[in-house]
Structure formats: C-alpha cells, structure tokens
N, C-alpha and C positions, 0 to 999 in steps of 0.2 A: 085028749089034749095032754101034754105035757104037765109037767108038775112046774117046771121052771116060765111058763106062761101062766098058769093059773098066779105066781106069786108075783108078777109085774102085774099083770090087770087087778088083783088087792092093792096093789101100792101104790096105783096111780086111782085108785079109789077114795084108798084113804087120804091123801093129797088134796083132793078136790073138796071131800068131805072138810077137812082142816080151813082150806080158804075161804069155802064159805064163812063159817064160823066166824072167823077173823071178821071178814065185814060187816055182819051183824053187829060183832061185837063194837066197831066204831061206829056200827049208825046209832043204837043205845046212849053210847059216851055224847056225842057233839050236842043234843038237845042240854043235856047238864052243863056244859060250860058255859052255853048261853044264859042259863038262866041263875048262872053264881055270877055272871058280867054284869047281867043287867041289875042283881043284888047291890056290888057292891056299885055300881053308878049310883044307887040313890043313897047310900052312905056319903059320895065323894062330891063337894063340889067342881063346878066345870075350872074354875082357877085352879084348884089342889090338881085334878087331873090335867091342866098345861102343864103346870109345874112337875108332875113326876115324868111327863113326857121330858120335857129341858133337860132333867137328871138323866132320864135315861138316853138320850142323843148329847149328853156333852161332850166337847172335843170333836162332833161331828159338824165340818160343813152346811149350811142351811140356805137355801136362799141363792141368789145371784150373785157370782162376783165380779164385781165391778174394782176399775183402777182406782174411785174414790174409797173403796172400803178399803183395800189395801194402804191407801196414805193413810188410813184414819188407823190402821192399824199398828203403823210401822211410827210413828207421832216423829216423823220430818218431812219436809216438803222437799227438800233437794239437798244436793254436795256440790257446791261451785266455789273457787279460789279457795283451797284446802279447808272450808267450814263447813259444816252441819245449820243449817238454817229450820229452824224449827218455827211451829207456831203461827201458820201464815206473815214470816218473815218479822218477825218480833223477838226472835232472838238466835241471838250465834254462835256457832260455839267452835272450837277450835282446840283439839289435842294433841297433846305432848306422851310421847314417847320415852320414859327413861331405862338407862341403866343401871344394876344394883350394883352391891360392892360386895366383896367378901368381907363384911362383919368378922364373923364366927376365928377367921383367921387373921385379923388383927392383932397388933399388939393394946398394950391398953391406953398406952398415949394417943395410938391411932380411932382406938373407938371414942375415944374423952374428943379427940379432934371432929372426928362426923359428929357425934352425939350434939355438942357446940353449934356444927355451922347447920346442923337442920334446925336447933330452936332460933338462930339468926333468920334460918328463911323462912319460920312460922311469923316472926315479929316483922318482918318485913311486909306481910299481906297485907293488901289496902281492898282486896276483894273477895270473891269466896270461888271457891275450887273444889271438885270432886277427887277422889283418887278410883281409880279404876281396875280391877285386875282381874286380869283374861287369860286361862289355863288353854292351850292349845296342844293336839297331839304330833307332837315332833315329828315331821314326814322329813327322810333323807334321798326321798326320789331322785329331784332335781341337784343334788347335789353329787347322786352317782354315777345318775348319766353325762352329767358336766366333767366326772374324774374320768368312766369312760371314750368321751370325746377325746379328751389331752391323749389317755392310752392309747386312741388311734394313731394320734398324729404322732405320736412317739414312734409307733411302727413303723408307718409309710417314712419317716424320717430316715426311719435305720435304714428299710431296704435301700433306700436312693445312696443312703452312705455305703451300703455294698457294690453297688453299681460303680459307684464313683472307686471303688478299692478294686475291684476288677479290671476297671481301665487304666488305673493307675500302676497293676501290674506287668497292663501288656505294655505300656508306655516305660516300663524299666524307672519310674520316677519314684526312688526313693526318701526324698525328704516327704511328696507329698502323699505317699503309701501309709509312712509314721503317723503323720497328721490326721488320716483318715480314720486310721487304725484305733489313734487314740479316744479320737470323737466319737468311734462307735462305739467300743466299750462305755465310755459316758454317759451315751446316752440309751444303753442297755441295764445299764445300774439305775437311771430314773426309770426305766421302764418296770424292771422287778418293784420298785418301790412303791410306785404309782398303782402295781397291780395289787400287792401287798393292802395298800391305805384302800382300794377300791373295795375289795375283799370284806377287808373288818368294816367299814362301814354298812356295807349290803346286808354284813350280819346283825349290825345294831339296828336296822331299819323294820328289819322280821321280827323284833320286840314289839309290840305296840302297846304298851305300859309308856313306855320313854312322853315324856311332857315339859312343853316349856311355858310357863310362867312368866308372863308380859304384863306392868304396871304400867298405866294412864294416869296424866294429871289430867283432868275436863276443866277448860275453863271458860266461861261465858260470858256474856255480853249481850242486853238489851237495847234495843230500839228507843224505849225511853230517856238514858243515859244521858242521851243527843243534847237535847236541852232545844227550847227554843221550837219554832210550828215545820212541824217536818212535812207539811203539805207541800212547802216552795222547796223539795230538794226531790229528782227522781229516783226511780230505785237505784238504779247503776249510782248515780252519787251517795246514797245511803248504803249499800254494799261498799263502798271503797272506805269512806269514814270507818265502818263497824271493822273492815278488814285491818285497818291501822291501827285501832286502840285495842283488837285483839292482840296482836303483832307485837305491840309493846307489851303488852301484858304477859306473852307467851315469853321472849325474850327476857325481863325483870325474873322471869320466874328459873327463868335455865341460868342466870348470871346466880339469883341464889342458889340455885340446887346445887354450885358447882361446889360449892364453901364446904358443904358435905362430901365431896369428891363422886359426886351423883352427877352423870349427863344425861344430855337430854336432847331432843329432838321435834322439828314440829311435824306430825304426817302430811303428807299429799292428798290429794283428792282421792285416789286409786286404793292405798292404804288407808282410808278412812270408811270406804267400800266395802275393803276385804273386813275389817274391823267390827261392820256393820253387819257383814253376811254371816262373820261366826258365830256372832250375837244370838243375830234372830233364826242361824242352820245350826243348832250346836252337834248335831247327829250325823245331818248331813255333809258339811263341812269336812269332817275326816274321809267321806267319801269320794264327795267330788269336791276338790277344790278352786277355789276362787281363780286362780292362777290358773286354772284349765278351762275354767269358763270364759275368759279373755281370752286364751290362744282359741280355743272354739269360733268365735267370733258369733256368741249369738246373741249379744247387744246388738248388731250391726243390722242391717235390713236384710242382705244375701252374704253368703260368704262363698269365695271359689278358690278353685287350688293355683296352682303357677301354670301359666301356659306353654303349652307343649314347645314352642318354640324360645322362651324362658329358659327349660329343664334343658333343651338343646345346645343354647349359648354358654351355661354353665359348665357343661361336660366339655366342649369346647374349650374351654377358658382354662379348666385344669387340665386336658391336652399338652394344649399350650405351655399351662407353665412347665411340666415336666421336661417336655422337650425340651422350652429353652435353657433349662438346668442343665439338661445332655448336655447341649449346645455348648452353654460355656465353659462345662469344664473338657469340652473337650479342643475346644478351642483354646482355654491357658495351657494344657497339655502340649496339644500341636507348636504352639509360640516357646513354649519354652523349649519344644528339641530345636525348633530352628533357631533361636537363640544360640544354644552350642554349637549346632553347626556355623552359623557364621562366625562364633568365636574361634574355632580352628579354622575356620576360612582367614581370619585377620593374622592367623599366628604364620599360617603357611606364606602369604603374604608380606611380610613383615620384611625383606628384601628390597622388596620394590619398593616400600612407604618407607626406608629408610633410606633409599637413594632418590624419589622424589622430595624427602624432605631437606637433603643434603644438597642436591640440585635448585632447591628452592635460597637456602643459605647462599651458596655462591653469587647467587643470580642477585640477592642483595647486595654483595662487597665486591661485583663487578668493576664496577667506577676506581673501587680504591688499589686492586689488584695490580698488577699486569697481565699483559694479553697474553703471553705463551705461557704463564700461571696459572692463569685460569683456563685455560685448552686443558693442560696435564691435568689439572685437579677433576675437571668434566671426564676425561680420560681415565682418570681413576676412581673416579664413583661410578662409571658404565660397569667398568671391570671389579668391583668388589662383591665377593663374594662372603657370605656367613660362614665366619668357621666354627668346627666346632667346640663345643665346651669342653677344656679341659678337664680330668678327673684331680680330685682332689689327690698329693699324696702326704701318705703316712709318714711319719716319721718318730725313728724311735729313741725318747728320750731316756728310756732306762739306761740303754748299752752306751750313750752317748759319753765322753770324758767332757771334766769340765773345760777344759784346756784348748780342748780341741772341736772346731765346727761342729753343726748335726750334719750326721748326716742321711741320705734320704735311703731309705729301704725298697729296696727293689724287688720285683719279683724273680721266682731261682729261674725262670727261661732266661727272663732281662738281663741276670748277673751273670749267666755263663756269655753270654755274646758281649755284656761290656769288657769282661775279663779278656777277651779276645781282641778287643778293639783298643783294649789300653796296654796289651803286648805293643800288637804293632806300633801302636803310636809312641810308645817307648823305643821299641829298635829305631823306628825313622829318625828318634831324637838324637840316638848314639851313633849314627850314620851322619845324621847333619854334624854334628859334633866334629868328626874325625876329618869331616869334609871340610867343612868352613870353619877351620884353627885360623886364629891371626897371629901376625909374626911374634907378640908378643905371648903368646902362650907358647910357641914352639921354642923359642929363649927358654923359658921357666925350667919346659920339661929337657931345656939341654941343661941346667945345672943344677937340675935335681938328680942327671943321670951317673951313678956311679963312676963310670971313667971320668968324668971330669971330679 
C-alpha cells in the first residue's frame, strides 16, 4: 500500500475515535444538570418560579389576541366627529393643533407682548388642559414627488409650446412666433428652478436627523358635566351635547392663544388617527407611514386597482386634449391668413364699393335732382376709374429767395424736357406776338421809330 493511503485510513480513524468521545462526553454532562434543576426547585417556590419566568418573557406576547385586548390596551374606544371618546364613553377629548413663534428672534417689547397674552390665557382657564408634544421625523417624500409632478407638467407644457413655434413658422406669423417664443423661455426658467428646488430638497430628505416638533393642547370633557339623569337622552344626543361644549372650549382657547400671537387649530378625525398611530408606532411610524396606509386601502374590506376600461378612457381623454390644442391653434392660424387675404380682397375691391356706394347716394337725392343729372352723374360713376396717388414733391427751401415763389425741384431727366418745352412755348409766344399786334401797338412802335 501506499504511504498516502495508509495516512487517510489514520485520519479517518482518528475522526471517528474523536466523535465518539464527544458523545460520551454529553451523556456524562445531561444527568448533572438534571439534578442541579431539580436542586434548586426545592430552594425556589412555585410563585418565585412564575415570576422569574414573567421576567424572563417580558415584552413577549402570551396568550390569545383578541380585538378586546387590543381596546384595553390602546384605553379608547373610538374617533368619531373629530374626538377621542375614552372610557366606555364617559369622556371626550378633543385636540388642538398649534403654532409656535420665533421667541428667540424677537425684540423685547415683542417677548414682553407674548409673555403678557399667554399669562391672560393661563387666567382665562375655567377648565384644565393638557399640553402635548410630539417629535416626528421629518419625511420630504410627498413633497418631492408633488415638485416632480409640476416638473413634468412643465415639460410636456414646453414641448406643446415647440409645436405650436414650428407652426407658427411655417405659417410666416410673426407677432404670434414672439409670443411663443417669449412663453417658452418662461416657462424653461421655472423649469431650471423647479428642478434646482427639486434637487436641494431630495438632498435634505437623505438626512434622517431633520425632526419636527408638533405641541398639542388635549382638552376634555366628561359625561358627568351634563348635569341632570342622562338615562332620558340617547347616545347620538349625548355625543352632540359633549361635541358643543367641547367646541367652545376648543375655540375660548384658540381666541386666547391668539393674544400670544400663537395659532391654533382643531384636528379631524384622520389627523387624530395619524396622531394616535405615532403615539403608540413610534419606530414604525418612520417606516411606514400612516398616509401610505390609507392610500393602501387596508382599513377597507378589498382594495382593487382602475379598471382596464378606466385606464383606457383616460389615455383617450389626454389624446383628445392634445389634439384639440393642435386643433385650435391651428385653426386661429388658418383665420388669421384668411383674414389678410380678404383684407387685400376689400382693398382690390375698393372701386366697385366706391361706386356702389356713390350709386347708392344718388339713388337717394333722385326726387331732388333732374333727370339728365342724374343720367350724367350714373354715367360718370360707371366710368370712374381710381387714380393713382401722386408722389409727394420736394421742395427746396434753402435755394429758394424770399421774394420770390418756391419753387419745385425736379428731377435732371424732368428738367432737360421742361427746358425744352418752355423754349418752345416761349417762341410760340413771340410768334403770337408779332402776329396778333393791335392797331394800337403798331401806332406806338410808329413813333417810337427814328424817322418820325
């Protein structure tokens, strides 16, 4: 045999050897423990030994749970019209929510002024009240997905104001290109911002140190108070009584808190819940919250999601609306070119609606005219024609003398042909001249002439 097999079969020897041993050695031990148990049972009575068992299972569950152990544990019976009814309905209580103030950053007329109106609302008490304060851990969840939301809508906002700047290009409409233009930068500046504020919040969320600090006034109200045999009243009628003189109470108490510049509030049923659950979840509470166990829906008996024909209608529905946003702006688009074009339509027109409205004028003062008057004037509203608009001319008053007219500056083509045409029209003058002398002229120039 090998040397490398002779040293496996010792070690699986020795092994075995070993395990034995081991069980020896705890059948030896377990008769001794028995008999240091059974020792010290007669040192211990059977009470001392319930009781160090209690010790030792405290904080552990025991026993059946039942919905009554649970009310006897939680000491209220229910939350109906914003109160805590405790006590198999013998008494009610009803909390106030307030606000602090910035103390610390006052001046000192302003702490001399709170300091004042809280000992007014100490001397004002006709009953007695608890204060309450409830450290909660700051969750900015709901608050980032709410700035995420807006972020969406900010986007799909902007693409649609691209769309609409696209069309507005191929449509050549420059006022409303501007307009677009401007909106979308606007609302790309709330958008940076939006994303900015989304940002630093998510980051202060990843702290979990951050705690806010919420004070309660508790204030109650017994069933005895009533006065009088509350046999002849049923409960609904003793709930409404107890709910009114809480109500005042709550109220008396927020008019003085206010002298302090402290507000206040009375919770809801929901809020007196959540209130309740941080109380008695203080661990789990940060976990899962109250506000997720109501979307949960698992107070309810079933919960189910939207039905498929629901989620269908919906998708529908924003179809819809996007389209008809196309729609209209492409619809004011469309109106406003044909708008222009029928305004050069009226201008080109403008002939005819100036001779039906001139043919309209006559056709009034008919009666007062005469008849071949009125033919000519018909006659010449058929045949009037638009002429055109003169150009403005220049005229230059530097070269002008005081003395003498403006006169009008003409262009050098203009002035060579009028030069030409005020020749001629000067020779035909010295022509007519020579031509049509009257006897009297031809007299003058006989005695102005030398030989005479």
């Amino acid at each position: 045999m090998d040397i490398i097999t002779v040293l496996q079969i010792m070690i699986g020897v020795i092994i075995f050897i070993m395990f034995l041993l081991v069980i020896f050695y705890l059948y030896l031990i377990k008769p001794k423990k028995q008999k240091q148990e059974e020792q010290t049972s007669v040192f211990y009575s059977e009470e001392e030994q319930k009781e160090t068992k209690k010790i030792e299972n405290y904080g552990r569950f025991q026993g059946e749970l039942t919905q009554q152990s649970i009310m006897d544990f939680m000491e209220f019976d229910e939350i109906i019209d914003n109160m805590i009814i405790r006590k198999n309905k013998t008494q009610y209580v009803m909390v106030l929510q307030c606000n602090g103030v910035n103390y610390d950053l006052m001046s000192e007329q302003e702490k001399i002024a709170v300091e004042e109106g809280f000992v007014q609302f100490l001397n004002t008490l006709r009953f007695p009240i608890q204060l309450y304060v409830q450290s909660r851990t700051l969750n900015l969840k709901e608050i980032v997905a709410g700035y995420k939301e807006r972020v969406n809508v900010l986007k799909s906002d902007i693409e649609k104001i691209g769309l609409k700047i696209i069309q507005a290009k191929r449509a050549n409409n420059r006022p409303l290109l501007e307009k677009l233009e401007f909106e979308k930068r606007r609302k790309e500046n709330v958008l940076n911002y939006g994303i900015d504020i989304t940002d630093y919040v998510d980051r202060l969320n990843s702290n979990q140190n951050i705690l806010q600090q919420k004070t309660y006034v508790v204030v109650s109200y017994f069933v005895n108070e009533l006065g009088g045999n509350l046999a002849n009243y049923s409960k609904d009628e003793i709930d409404s009584m107890c709910f009114s003189e809480l109500y005042t109470r709550c109220q008396n108490i927020s008019s003085s808190l206010a002298s302090s510049q402290v507000t206040s509030r009375i919770l809801d049923s929901e809020e007196l819940v959540e209130l309740l659950y941080i109380a008695y979840n203080r661990d789990e509470s940060e976990i899962y919250q109250f506000s997720k166990a109501l979307d949960a829906q698992y107070d309810a008996l079933y919960s189910s999601g939207k039905d498929i024909l629901e989620k269908k209608q919906e998708k529908l529905d924003k179809e819809i609306n996007i389209e008809a946003i196309d729609l209209a702006t492409d619809s004011i688009l469309r109106a406003d070119k044909q708008k222009q074009m029928e305004d050069l339509e009226k201008e080109r027109n403008k002939t005819t609606r100036v001779k039906e409205k001139a043919n309209e004028i006559l056709d009034q003062y008919e009666d007062q005219l005469n008849k071949r008057v009125f033919e000519i004037a018909k006659e010449n509203v058929e045949q009037y024609k638009e002429e055109p608009k003169e150009q403005p001319v220049e005229v230059d008053v530097a070269k002008t003398e005081p003395n003498k007219p403006l006169q009008r500056r003409v262009p050098p083509a203009q002035g060579q042909r009028t030069k030409q045409v005020m020749q001629k029209q000067s020779t035909k003058a010295i022509e007519q001249d020579t031509t049509l002398e009257t006897p009297e002229k031809k007299v003058m120039k006989k005695r102005i002439t030398p030989e005479n």
